[in-house]
Structures are given as C-alpha cells and as structure tokens.
C-alpha positions in Angstrom: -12.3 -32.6 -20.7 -10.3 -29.4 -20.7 -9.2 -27.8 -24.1 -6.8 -24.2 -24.4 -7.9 -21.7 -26.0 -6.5 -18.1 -26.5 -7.7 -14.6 -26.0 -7.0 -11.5 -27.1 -5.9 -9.8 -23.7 -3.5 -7.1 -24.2 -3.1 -4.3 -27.2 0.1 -3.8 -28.2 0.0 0.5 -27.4 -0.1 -1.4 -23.7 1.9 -3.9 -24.5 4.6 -0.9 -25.2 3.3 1.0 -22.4 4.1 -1.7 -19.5 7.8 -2.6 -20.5 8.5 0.9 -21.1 7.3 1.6 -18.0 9.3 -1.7 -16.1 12.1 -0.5 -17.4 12.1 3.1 -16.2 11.1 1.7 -12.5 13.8 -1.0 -12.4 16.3 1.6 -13.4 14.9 4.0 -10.8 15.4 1.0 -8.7 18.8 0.6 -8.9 19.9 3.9 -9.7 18.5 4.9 -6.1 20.4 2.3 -4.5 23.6 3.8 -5.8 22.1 7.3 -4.2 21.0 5.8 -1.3 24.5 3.3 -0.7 27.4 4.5 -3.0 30.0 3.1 -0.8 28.5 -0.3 -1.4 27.0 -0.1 -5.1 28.3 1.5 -8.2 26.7 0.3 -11.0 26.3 3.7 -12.7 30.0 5.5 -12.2 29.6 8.3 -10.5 27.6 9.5 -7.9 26.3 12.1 -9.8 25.5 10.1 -13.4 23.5 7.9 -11.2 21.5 11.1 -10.1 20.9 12.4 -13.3 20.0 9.0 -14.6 17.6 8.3 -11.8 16.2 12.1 -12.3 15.9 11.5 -16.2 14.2 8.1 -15.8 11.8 9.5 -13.0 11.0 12.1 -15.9 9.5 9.3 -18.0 7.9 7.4 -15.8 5.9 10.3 -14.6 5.1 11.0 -18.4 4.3 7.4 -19.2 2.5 7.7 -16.0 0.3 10.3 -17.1 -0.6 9.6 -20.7 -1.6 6.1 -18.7 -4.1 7.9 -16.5 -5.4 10.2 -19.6 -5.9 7.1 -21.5 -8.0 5.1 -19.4 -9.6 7.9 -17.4 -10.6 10.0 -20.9 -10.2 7.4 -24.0 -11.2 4.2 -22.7 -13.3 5.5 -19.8 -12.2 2.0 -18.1 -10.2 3.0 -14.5 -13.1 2.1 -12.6 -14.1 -0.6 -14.0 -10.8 -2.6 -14.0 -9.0 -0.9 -11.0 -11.4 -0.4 -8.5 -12.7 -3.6 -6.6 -16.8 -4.0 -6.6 -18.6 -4.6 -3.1 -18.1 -8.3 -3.9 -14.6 -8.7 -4.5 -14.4 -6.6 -1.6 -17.0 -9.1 0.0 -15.9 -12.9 -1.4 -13.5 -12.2 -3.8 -10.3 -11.3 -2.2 -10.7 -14.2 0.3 -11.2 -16.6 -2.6 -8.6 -15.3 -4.4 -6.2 -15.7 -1.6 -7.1 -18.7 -0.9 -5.6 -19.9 -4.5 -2.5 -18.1 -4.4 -1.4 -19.5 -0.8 -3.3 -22.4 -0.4 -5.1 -24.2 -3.7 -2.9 -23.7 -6.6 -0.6 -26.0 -4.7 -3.4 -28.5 -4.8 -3.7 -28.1 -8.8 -7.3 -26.3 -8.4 -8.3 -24.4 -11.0 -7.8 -20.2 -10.6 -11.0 -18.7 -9.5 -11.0 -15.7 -11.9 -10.8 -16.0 -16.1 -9.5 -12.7 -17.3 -11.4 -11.2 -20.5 -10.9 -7.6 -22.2 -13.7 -6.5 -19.6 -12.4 -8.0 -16.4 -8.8 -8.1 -16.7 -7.7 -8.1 -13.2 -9.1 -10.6 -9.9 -9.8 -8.5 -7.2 -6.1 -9.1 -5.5 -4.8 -7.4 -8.7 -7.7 -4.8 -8.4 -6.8 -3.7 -4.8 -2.5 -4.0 -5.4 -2.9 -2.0 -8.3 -5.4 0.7 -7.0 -2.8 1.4 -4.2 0.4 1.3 -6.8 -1.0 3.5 -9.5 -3.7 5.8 -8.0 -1.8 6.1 -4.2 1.6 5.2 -4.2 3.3 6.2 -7.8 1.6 9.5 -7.6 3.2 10.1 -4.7 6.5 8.9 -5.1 6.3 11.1 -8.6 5.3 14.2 -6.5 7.8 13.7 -3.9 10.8 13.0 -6.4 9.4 16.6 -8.1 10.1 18.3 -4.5 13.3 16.5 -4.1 14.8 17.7 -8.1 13.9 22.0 -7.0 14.8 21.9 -3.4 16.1 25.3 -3.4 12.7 27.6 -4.6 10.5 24.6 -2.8 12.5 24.9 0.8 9.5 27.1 2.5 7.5 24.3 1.5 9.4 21.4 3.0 9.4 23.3 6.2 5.5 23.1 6.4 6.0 19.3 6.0 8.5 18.6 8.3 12.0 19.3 6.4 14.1 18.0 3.6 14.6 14.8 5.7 11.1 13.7 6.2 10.5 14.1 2.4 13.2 11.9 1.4 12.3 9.6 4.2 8.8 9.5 2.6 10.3 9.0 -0.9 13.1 6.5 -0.3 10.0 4.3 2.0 7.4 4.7 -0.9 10.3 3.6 -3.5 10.9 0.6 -1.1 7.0 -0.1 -1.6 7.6 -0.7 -5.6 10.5 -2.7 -5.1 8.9 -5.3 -3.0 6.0 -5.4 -5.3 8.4 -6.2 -8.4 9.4 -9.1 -6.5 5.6 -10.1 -5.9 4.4 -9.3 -9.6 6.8 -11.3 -11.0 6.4 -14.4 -8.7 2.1 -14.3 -9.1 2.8 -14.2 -12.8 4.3 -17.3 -12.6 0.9 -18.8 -10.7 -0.7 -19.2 -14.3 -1.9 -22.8 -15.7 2.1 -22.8 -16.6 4.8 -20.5 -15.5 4.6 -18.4 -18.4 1.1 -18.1 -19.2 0.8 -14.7 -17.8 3.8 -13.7 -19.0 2.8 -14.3 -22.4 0.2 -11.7 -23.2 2.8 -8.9 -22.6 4.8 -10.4 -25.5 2.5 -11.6 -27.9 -1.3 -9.9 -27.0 -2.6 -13.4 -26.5 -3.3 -15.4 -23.1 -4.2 -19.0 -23.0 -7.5 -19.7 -21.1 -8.4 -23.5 -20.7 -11.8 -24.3 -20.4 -14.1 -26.5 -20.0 -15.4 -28.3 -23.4 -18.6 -27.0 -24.9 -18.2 -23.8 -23.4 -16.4 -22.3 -26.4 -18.9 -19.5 -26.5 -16.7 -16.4 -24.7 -18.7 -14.2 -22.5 -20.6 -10.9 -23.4 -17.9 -8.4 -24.1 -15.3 -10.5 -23.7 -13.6 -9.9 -27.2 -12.2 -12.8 -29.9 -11.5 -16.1 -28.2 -10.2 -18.4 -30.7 -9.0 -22.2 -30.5 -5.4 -22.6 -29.7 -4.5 -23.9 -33.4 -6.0 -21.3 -35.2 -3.7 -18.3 -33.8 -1.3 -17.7 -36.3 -3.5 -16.9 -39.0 -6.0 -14.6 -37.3 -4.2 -12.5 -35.1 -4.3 -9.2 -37.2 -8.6 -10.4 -37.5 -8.7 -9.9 -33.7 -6.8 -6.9 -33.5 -9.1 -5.3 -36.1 -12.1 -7.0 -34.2 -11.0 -5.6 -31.0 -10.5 -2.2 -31.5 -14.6 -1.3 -30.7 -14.5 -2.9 -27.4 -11.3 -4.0 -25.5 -10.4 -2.1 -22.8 -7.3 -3.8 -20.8 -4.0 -2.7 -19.1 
C-alpha cells in the first residue's frame, strides 16, 4: 500500500527567487521577439520601449542571477552537490531517468528519483541545469552586456568577429531558454499528478508517496510529515529546516 506524504522542498527566499526570476526571462522572451520581428509583434509599443524594457529586465535577471550564484556557491556551499551530475548519474542515471520520462511514466511506473532537501534534482535536471545556469545564462548575460555599450566595446567585437556574430550568438543562446521554458514546464507536469511539481514553488511543500512503513525520511533529508498533518506544522518545519536544507 502506497500513502502521500509531504516534504519540505523549497524555502520561500527561493520560492521568491524562481518566479522572480521566470518572470524577468519570459519578458526578455517576448520583449526580444518584438526586437527581433517588429513588423510582426508589438506587444510593447514602440520599438524602442521594448528595448529599454528588454535591457531593464536583462538588468535583473543578471542581478538575481548573481546573488543566486553567491548564495549557493558562498552561503549554502551546495552548487556541486545539487547541479553537478556524480559519475553514476552520469553512468545509470540519465538512462534511467530517460527511460521514465519517454517511455515508463506512460506505463504508470513509479519515477526513479525521490527528491529530498539534499538531492533535489535527478540527474536529467542535474545536467539541463548545469548547462542553463553555469554555461548558457552567463553567457547570454555577457553577450547582452556587449550588445547595451557597443560604441566604447567596438575594438572588442572586431576580435570576435563583429557586431553581427555577437548578436547571432545572443539571439541563438536566447532561442536555447525559450525552448527549455517549453520543456520545464511540460516535465513538471510528469509528477504523481500534473501539479505535484508545480506545487512546491507555491506552497514549499511536495507530495512524495511511499511505500507504507517506510515513514522514516532519509539521513538529511529534512521534515517529512503525513499529508493530514500539514496545516498545522508548516512554520515547525521551516524553523526545523533552517540548519540543513539546501534546495533551489
């Protein structure tokens, strides 16, 4: 027999973090496809308010970008640990794991990795976001720099080819973080229900179901507490988990 139960997964500073951040790339999104087609979209007025908008919101996404990478390279000491795949998930575990998202979740099989505090991503997620956050975004934050002081950079764009290869390189990257929107949101729909995943972003809390008698969460893997007993203990948890949850 199977029973829910919930976990503490996500603090809310992250929880404020990650929509903060959403929203700052889904309006770089579409501001940059009023840039890149304004005789097609004009969501924005003119052609310059959608520059300036997509400049401003670049601005804080490459602050919220960095206070991220303080935080869990210098507070929580975590990266590593949760971004950077091991020699087995390198190994087993991004076979297995893609084996469940094309092939056995269909079947109803049960997902092959249970997320705790500690071990928050499967090594899919490990691998996507290793290449979005510690590849990709800085680079399509260094290149959007070059592109907003083109006139004292210019000697430098030479050396790399010209202003067109830059915004070639910027406009492909920025195509990169569009498709993986489209792909975040679909695998966090791939939960025990559609919005299992989607609920720890709201609320802190994921629903794990388990096997019964194996209540007992593993070491370091923070509060897990029966389903009905939520509502009254979730400021308990957050107190509890302040001296060892480290998540994103």
């Amino acid at each position: 027999m199977k029973h829910t139960e919930q976990i503490y997964l996500t603090p809310m500073p992250v929880r404020i973090w990650h929509w903060l951040n959403a929203l700052g790339i889904v309006t770089l999104c579409v501001t940059a496809l009023q840039i890149r087609f304004p005789d097609y979209v004009n969501v924005f007025g003119t052609y310059k308010a959608a520059i300036r908008l997509h400049n401003t919101a670049g601005v804080v996404v490459s602050i919220s970008y960095a206070l991220w990478l303080i935080y869990y390279m210098f507070v929580t000491r975590t990266l590593v640990k949760l971004y950077v795949p091991t020699l087995d998930d390198i190994k087993y575990g991004l076979f297995r794991q893609a084996f469940f998202y094309f092939f056995y979740y269909f079947l109803g099989r049960p997902n092959p990795h249970h997320s705790t505090p500690d071990s928050k991503f499967n090594p899919m997620q490990k691998a996507a976001y290793l290449m979005i956050m510690l590849v990709l975004l800085p680079l399509v934050v260094l290149t959007g720099f070059f592109l907003m002081y083109i006139a004292p950079l210019r000697e430098i764009f030479v050396l790399v080819g010209g202003i067109k290869t830059l915004v070639s390189a910027h406009y492909l990257i920025a195509c990169c973080f569009c498709a993986f929107l489209f792909v975040h949101i679909y695998l966090a729909t791939l939960g025990h229900t559609p919005f299992a995943h989607f609920k720890p972003m709201w609320v802190g809390w994921e629903e794990e179901e388990v096997e019964d008698g194996t209540q007992e969460p593993a070491h370091g893997a923070g509060p897990v507490l029966p389903i009905h007993s939520v509502g009254h203990t979730a400021e308990t948890a957050e107190t509890a988990s302040t001296g060892g949850i480290h998540v994103s």
